[in-house]
C-alpha positions, 0 to 999 in steps of 0.5 A: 672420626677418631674423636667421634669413636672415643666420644662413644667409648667415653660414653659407654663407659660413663654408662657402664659405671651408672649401671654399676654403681645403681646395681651395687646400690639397690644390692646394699639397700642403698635408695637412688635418692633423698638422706644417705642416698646414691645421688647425695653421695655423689653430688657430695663427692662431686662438689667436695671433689672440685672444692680440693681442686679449687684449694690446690689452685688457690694455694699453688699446690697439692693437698699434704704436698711438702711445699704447703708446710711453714710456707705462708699460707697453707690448708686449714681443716674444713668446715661442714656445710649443707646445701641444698641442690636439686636431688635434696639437702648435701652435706658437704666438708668445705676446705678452708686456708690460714689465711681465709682467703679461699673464696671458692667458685663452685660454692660461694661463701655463704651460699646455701642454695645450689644454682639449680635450686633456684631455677626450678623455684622459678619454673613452678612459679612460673607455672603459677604455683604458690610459695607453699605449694613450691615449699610442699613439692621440695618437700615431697620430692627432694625431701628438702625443707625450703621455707616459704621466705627463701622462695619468695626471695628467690622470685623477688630477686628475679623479678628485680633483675628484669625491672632493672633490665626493662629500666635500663637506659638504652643507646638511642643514637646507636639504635638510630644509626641502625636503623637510619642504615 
């Protein structure tokens, strides 16, 4: 009972702070969505956030803790990345280590498009729609320019993963005994 009351306190809180923070934006002319608006700066935050987490972990300690200083292997700046999720392009500042060891989870080296991002390429595909009318949508909606070979690859490695599926050897002795039983 107790949990279930602070889910809901939790709850009302997270909502308070919505509320808040879309009340503090339309006051400053500040738009929900698209470049310098509320939802990019929060994805900014939220990933730049969880990239300083990943660093400490990574390296044993806390950012401008005194343990980091001629230590071995130490934070080294940033770098700027953009990415593209599904509110639109995020300008982010990824952390980087001495040593370039750092290979963090939430944004792989390299990657330029978020999870999200390729999951709704796969849904309007799906639904039958072309690369370019894919490519249009993200940019009207999202105010991204996705190109109509980045989508073509998406679905391709799609369409890969389940061929190799669908070609995977199966384990007929263990399907027999299970229907043998």
């Amino acid at each position: 009972m107790t949990e279930m009351i602070e889910l809901m306190a939790a709850q009302i809180d997270q909502q308070r702070l919505a509320q808040e923070l879309v009340e503090q934006a339309r006051a400053e002319g500040v738009e929900l969505v698209g470049q310098g608006g509320l939802l990019t700066g929060l994805m900014k935050s939220v990933l730049e956030t969880a990239l300083e987490a990943e660093m400490t972990e990574h390296l044993g300690y806390d950012k401008h803790d005194s343990m980091g200083r001629n230590g071995g292997n130490s934070r080294n700046g940033t770098r700027t990345k953009t990415v593209l999720t599904e509110i639109g392009p995020v300008d982010i500042e990824v952390p980087r280590d001495r040593e370039g060891s750092f290979a963090p989870a939430i944004e792989r080296k390299r990657q330029r498009r978020m999870d999200g991002v390729d999951e709704i390429v796969l849904s309007l595909s799906a639904r039958g729609l072309t690369t370019g009318e894919i490519a249009a949508h993200f940019a009207e909606v999202y105010g991204a320019t996705v190109s109509k070979d980045t989508i073509s690859r998406i679905t391709d490695k799609v369409i890969e993963e389940m061929t190799e599926w669908r070609n995977r050897p199966l384990d007929r002795g263990r399907f027999r005994s299970v229907v043998a039983n």
